[in-house]
C-alpha positions as YAML, in Angstrom:
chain: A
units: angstrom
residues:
- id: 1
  name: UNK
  ca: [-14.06, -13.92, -10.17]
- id: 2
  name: UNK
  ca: [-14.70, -17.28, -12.02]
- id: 3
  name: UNK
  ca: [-16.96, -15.35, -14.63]
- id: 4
  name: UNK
  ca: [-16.50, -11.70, -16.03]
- id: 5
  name: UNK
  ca: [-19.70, -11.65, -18.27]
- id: 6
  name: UNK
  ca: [-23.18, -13.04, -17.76]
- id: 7
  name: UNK
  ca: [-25.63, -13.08, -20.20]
- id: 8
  name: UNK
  ca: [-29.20, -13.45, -19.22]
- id: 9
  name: UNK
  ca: [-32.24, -14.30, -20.32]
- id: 10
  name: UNK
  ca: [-35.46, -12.65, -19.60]
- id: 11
  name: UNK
  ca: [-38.55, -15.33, -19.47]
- id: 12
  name: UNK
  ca: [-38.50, -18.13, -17.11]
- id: 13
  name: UNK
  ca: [-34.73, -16.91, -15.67]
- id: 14
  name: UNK
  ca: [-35.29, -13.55, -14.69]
- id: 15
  name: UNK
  ca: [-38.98, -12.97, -15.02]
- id: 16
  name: UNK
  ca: [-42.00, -15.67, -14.06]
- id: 17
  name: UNK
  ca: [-44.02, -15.62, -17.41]
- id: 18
  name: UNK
  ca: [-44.46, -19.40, -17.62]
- id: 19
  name: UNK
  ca: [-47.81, -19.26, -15.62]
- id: 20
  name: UNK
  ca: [-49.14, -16.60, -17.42]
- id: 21
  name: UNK
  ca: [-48.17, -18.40, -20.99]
- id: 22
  name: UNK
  ca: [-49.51, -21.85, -20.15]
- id: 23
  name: UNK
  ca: [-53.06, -19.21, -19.35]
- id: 24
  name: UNK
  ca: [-52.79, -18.31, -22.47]
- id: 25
  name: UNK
  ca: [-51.51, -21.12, -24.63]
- id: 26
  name: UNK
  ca: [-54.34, -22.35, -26.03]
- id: 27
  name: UNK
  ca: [-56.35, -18.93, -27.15]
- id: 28
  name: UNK
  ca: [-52.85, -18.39, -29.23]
- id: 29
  name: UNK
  ca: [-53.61, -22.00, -30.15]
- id: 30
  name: UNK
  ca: [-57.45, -21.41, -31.38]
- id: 31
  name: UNK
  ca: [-56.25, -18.42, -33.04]
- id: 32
  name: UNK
  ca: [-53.04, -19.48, -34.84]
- id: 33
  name: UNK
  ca: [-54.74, -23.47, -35.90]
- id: 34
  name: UNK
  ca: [-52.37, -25.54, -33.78]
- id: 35
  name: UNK
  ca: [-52.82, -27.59, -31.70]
- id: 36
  name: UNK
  ca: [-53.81, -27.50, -27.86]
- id: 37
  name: UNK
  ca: [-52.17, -28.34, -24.58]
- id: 38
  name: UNK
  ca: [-54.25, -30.51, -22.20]
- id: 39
  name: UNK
  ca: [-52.90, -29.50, -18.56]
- id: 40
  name: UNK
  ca: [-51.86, -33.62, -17.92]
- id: 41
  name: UNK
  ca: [-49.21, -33.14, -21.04]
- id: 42
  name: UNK
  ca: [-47.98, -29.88, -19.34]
- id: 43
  name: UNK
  ca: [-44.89, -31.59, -17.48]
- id: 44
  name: UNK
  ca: [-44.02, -33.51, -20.17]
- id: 45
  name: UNK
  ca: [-43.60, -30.73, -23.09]
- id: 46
  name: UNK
  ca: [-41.45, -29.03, -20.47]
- id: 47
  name: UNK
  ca: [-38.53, -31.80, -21.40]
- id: 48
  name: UNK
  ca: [-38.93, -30.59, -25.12]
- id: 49
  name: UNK
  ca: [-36.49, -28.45, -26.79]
- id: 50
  name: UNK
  ca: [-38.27, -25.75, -28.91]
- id: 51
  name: UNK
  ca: [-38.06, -27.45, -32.34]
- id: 52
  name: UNK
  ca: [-39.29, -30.65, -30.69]
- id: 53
  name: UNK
  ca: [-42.36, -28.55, -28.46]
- id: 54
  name: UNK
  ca: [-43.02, -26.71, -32.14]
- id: 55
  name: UNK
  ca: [-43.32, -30.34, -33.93]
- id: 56
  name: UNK
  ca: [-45.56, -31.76, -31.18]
- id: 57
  name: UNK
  ca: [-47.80, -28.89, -31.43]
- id: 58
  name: UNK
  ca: [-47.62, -28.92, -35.42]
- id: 59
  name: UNK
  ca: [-47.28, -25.35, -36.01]
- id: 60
  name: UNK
  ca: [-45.42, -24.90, -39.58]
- id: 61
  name: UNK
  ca: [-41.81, -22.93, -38.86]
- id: 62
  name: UNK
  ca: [-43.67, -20.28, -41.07]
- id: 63
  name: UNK
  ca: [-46.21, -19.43, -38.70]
- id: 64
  name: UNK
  ca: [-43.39, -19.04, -35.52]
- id: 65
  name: UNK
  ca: [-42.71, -15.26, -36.59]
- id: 66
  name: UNK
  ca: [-46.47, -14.39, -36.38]
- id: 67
  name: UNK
  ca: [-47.15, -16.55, -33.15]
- id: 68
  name: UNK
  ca: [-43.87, -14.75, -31.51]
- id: 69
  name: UNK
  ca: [-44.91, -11.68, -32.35]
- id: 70
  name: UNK
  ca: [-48.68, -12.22, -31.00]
- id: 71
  name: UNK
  ca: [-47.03, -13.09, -27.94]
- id: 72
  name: UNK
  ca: [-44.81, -10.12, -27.84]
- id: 73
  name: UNK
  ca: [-47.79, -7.88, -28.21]
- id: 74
  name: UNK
  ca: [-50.34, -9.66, -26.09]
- id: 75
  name: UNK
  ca: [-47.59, -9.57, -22.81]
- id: 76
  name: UNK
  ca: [-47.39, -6.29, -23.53]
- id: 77
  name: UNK
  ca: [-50.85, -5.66, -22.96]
- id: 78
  name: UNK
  ca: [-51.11, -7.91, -19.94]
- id: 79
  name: UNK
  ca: [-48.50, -7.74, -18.39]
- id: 80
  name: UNK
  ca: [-48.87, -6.87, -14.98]
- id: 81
  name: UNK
  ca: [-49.77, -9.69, -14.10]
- id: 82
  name: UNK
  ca: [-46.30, -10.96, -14.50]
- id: 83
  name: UNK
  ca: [-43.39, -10.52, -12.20]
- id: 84
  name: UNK
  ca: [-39.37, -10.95, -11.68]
- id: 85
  name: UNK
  ca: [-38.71, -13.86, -9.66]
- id: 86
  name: UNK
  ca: [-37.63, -13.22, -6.08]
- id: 87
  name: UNK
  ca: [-33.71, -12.48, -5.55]
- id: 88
  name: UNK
  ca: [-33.99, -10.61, -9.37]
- id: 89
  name: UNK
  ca: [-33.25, -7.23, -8.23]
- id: 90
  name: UNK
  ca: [-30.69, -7.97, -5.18]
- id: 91
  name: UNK
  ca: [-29.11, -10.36, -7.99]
- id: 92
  name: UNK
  ca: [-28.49, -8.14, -10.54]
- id: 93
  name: UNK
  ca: [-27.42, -5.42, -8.39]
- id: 94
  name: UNK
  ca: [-24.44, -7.36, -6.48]
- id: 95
  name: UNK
  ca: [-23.18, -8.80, -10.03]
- id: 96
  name: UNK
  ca: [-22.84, -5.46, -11.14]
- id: 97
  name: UNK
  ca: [-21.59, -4.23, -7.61]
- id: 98
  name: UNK
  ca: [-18.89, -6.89, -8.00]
- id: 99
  name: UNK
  ca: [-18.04, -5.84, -11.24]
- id: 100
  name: UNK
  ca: [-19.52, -8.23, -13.52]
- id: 101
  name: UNK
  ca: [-20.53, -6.61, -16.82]
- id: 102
  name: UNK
  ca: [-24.01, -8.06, -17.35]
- id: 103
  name: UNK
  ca: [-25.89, -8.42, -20.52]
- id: 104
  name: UNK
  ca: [-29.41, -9.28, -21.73]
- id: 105
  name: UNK
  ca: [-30.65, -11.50, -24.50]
- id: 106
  name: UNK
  ca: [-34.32, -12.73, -25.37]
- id: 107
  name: UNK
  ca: [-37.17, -13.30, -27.66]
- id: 108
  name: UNK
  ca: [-39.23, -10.67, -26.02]
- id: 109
  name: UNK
  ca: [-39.40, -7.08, -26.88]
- id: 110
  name: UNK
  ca: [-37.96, -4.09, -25.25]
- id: 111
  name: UNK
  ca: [-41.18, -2.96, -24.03]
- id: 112
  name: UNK
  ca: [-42.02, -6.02, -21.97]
- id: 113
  name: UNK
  ca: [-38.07, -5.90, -20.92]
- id: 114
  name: UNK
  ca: [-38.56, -2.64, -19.38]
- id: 115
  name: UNK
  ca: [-42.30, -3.04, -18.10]
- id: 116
  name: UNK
  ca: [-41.14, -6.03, -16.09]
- id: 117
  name: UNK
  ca: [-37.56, -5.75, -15.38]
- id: 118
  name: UNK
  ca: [-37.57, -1.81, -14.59]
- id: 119
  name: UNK
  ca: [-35.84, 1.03, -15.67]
- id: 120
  name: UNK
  ca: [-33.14, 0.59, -12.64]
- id: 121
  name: UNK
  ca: [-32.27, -3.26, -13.58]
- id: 122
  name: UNK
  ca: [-32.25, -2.63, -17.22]
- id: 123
  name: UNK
  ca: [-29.49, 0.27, -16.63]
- id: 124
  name: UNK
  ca: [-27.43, -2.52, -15.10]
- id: 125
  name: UNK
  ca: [-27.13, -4.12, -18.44]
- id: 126
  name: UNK
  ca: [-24.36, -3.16, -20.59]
- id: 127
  name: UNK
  ca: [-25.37, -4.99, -23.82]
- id: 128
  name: UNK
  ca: [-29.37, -5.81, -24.20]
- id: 129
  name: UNK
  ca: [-30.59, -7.49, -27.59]
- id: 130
  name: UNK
  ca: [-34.35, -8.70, -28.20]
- id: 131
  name: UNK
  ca: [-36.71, -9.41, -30.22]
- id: 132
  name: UNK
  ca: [-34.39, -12.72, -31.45]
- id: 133
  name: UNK
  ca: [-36.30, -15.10, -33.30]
- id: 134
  name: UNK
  ca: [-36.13, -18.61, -31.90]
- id: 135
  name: UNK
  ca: [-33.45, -20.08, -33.03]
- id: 136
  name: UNK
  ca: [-31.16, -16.74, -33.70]
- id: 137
  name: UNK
  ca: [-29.62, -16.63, -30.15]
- id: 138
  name: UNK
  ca: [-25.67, -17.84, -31.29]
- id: 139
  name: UNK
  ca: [-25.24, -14.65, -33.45]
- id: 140
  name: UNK
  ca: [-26.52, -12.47, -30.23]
- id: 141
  name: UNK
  ca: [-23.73, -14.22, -28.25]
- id: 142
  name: UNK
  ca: [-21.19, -13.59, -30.06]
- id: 143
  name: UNK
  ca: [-22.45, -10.03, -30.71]
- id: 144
  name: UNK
  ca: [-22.07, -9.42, -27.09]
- id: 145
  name: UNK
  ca: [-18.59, -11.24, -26.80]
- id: 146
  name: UNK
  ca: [-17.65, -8.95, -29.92]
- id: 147
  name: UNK
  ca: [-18.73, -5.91, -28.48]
- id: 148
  name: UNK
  ca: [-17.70, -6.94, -24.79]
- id: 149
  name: UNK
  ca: [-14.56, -7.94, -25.78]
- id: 150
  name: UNK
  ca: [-14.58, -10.66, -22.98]
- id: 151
  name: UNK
  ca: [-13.72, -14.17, -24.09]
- id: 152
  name: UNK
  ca: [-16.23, -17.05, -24.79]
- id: 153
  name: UNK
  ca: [-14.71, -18.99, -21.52]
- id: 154
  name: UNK
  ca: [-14.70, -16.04, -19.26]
- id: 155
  name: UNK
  ca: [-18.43, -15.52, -20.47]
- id: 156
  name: UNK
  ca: [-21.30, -17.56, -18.64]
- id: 157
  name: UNK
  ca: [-24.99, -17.57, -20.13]
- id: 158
  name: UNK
  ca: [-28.03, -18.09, -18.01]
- id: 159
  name: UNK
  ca: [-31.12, -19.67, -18.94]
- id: 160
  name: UNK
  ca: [-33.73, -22.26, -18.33]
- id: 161
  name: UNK
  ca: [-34.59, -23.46, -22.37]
- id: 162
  name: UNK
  ca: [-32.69, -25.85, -23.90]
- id: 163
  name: UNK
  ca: [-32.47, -23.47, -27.10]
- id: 164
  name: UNK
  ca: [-30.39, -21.31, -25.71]
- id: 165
  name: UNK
  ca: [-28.31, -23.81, -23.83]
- id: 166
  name: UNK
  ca: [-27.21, -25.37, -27.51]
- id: 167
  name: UNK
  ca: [-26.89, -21.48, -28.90]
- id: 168
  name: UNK
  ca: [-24.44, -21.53, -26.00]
- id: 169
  name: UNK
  ca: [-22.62, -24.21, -26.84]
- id: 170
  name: UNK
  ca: [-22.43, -23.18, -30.45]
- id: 171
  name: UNK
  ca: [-20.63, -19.60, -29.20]
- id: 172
  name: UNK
  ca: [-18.45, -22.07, -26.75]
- id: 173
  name: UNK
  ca: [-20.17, -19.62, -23.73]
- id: 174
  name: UNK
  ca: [-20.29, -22.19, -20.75]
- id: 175
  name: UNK
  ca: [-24.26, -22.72, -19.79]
- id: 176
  name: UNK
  ca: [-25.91, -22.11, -16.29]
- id: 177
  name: UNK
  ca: [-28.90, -23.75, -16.55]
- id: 178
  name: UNK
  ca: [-31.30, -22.57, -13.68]
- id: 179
  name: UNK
  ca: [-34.07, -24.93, -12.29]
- id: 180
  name: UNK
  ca: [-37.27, -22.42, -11.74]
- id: 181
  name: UNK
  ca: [-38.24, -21.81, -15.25]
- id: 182
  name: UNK
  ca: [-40.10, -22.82, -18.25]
- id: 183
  name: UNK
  ca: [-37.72, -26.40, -19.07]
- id: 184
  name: UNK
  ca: [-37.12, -28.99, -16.57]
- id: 185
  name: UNK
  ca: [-33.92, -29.12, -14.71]
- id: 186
  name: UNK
  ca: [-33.38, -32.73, -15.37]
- id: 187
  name: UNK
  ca: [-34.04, -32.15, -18.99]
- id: 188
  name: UNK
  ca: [-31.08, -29.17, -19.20]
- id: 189
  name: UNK
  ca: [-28.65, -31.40, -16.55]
- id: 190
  name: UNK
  ca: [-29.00, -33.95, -19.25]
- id: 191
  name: UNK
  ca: [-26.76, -31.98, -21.80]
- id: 192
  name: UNK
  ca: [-24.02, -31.09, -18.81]
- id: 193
  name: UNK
  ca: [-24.54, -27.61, -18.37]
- id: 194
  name: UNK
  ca: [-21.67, -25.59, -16.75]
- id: 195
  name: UNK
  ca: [-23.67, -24.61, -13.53]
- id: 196
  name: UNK
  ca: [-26.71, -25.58, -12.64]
- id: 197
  name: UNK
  ca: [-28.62, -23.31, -10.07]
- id: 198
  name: UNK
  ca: [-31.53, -24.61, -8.31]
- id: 199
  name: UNK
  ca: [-32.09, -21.55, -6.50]
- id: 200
  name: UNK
  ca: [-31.24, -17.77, -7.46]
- id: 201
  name: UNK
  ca: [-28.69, -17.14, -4.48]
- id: 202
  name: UNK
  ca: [-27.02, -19.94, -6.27]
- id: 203
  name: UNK
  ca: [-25.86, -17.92, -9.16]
- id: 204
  name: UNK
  ca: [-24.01, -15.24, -6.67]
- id: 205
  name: UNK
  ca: [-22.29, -17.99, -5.00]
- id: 206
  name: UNK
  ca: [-20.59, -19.47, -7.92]
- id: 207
  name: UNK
  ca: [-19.75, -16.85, -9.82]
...
């Protein structure tokens, strides 16, 4: 088994929350005094890293606490309209067949975890930490390595943001970048990711 941890991510690798946010993007925008998204600049802002999407959208760093937590709390109350991707729950359920321990790590509250993700796939999860602000996702890591007591190179971390791939690299986890998520592929392959997986059977096959 090339990996004996995985540490996932919740929005745009395990659950499909990126249509729903772009919906919303620019009522948080109105309401927060930032500014708005026209739907031709979509594609490109998905090659941003956070602090670069946060710059082009001038919101002060002050104002990211209140914004994430608007989020948080407006998902919550909306959020059946979102949904795991397909492959999530067959996924999760042959990694942890196989004996990989598997671990969660996100922005997002445990409500909106356990709305979307289910009672069932959440008790696959050995470690689960959320409600990380955005650029606090190193200290998780190694949290989970800590507790885990797996090493940083037997460890893999899955994602599509380039945020977490550079928390990643910071921990020295390898990085599986996956391609059906909020940041483009090409923008993630450019900073050599361990894996990349264009498709979610991918993940069982190389791991």
């Amino acid at each position: 088994m090339k990996y004996k941890l995985v540490i996932f991510d919740f929005d745009g690798t395990l659950a499909n929350s990126f249509p729903w946010f772009v919906q919303i993007m620019n009522s948080v925008a109105i309401k927060y005094k930032f500014k708005q998204v026209q739907p031709e600049e979509i594609d490109e802002l998905r090659s941003l890293s956070a602090p670069q999407l946060v710059r082009h959208l001038q919101i002060p760093f002050w104002k990211m606490p209140l914004i994430a937590n608007h989020l948080r709390q407006r998902m919550k109350k909306e959020r059946e309209g979102i949904s795991l991707f397909p492959g999530v729950n067959e996924l999760l359920a042959q990694l942890h067949a196989a004996g990989v321990i598997l671990a969660l790590v996100t922005s997002n509250s445990y409500d909106n975890v356990l709305g979307v993700l289910g009672a069932e796939n959440l008790a696959l999860m050995s470690y689960v930490e959320y409600d990380i602000p955005m650029l606090g996702k190193r200290a998780r890591y190694r949290k989970v390595l800590k507790q885990s007591r797996v090493s940083a190179s037997e460890a893999l971390s899955i994602s599509d943001e380039i945020r977490d791939l550079e928390a990643s690299i910071q921990a020295k986890i390898p990085f599986g970048a996956v391609a059906w998520g909020y940041t483009n592929i090409d923008a993630l392959k450019a900073r050599a990711p361990a894996e990349v997986f264009l498709q979610m059977e991918d993940i069982l096959r190389l791991i």
